[in-house]
C-alpha positions in Angstrom: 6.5 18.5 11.8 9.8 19.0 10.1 10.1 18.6 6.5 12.5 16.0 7.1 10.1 14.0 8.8 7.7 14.1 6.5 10.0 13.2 4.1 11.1 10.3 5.8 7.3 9.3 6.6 6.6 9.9 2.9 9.4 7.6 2.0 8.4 5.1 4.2 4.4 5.3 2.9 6.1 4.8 -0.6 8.1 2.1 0.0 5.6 -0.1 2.3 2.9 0.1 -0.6 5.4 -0.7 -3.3 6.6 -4.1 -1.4 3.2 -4.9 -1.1 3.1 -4.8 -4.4 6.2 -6.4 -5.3 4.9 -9.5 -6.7 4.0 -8.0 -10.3 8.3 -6.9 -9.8 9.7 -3.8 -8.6 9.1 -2.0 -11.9 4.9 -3.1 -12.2 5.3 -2.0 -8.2 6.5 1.7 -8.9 3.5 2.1 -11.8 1.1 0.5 -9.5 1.9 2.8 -6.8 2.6 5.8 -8.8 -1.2 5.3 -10.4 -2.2 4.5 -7.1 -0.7 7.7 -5.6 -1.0 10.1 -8.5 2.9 10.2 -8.8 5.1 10.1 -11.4 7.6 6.4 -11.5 10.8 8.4 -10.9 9.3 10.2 -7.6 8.1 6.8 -6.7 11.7 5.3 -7.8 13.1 8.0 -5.9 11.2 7.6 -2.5 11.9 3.8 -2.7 15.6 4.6 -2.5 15.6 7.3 -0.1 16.8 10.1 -2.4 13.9 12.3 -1.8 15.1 16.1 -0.7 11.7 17.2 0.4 8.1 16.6 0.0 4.9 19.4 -0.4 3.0 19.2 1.9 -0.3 18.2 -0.5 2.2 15.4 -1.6 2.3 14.1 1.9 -1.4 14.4 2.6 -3.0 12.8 -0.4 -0.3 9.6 0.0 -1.1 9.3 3.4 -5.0 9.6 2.6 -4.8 6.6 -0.2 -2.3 4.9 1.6 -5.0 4.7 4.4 -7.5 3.8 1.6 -5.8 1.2 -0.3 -4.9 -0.5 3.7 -8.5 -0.3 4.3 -9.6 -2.3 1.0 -7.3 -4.6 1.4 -8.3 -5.7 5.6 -12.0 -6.0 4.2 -10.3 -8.3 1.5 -9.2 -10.0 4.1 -12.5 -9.7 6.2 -14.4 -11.4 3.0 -11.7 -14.1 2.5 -11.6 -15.2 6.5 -15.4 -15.6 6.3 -15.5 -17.5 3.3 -13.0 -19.7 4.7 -14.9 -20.0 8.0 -18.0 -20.9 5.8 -16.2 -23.7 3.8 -14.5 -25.1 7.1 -18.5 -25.3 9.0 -19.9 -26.8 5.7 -16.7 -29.2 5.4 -17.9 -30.0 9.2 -21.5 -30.6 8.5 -20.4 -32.8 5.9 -18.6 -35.3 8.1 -20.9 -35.3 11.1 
């Protein structure tokens, strides 16, 4: 893989966590994700604008790795809230039979 494309994938890792994080603002985003990532906010400031030269290799892996984590928290977030909703909607239903 060219460093340019791991660059670009880097980038692109950086900037999908931070506008998933955008709520707290763009500034609370780049310190979430640079504590999330174990980056500093200008390299996270930095990849969100595409003005990254290149990225270590290390860099690349351990983003990708808690990028995969934090993705996998939040779908069992999601699990837990679907079933809880699918629990309210069956007792809601017992209710009015």
């Amino acid at each position: 893989m060219s460093g340019s494309t791991l660059t670009d994938q880097f980038q692109e890792m950086v900037r999908q966590e931070v506008g998933s994080r955008r709520a707290t603002g763009l500034k609370g985003a780049f310190r979430e994700v640079a504590r999330l990532y174990n980056l500093t906010e200008r390299r996270v400031r930095a990849a969100w604008h595409g003005e990254l030269r290149s990225v270590r290799a290390e860099e690349w892996e351990n983003v990708r790795t808690r990028r995969r984590e934090a993705l996998h928290l939040r779908q069992e977030q999601i699990r837990q809230e679907l079933a809880s909703l699918e629990e309210e909607y069956a007792i809601s239903r017992d209710d009015q039979a």
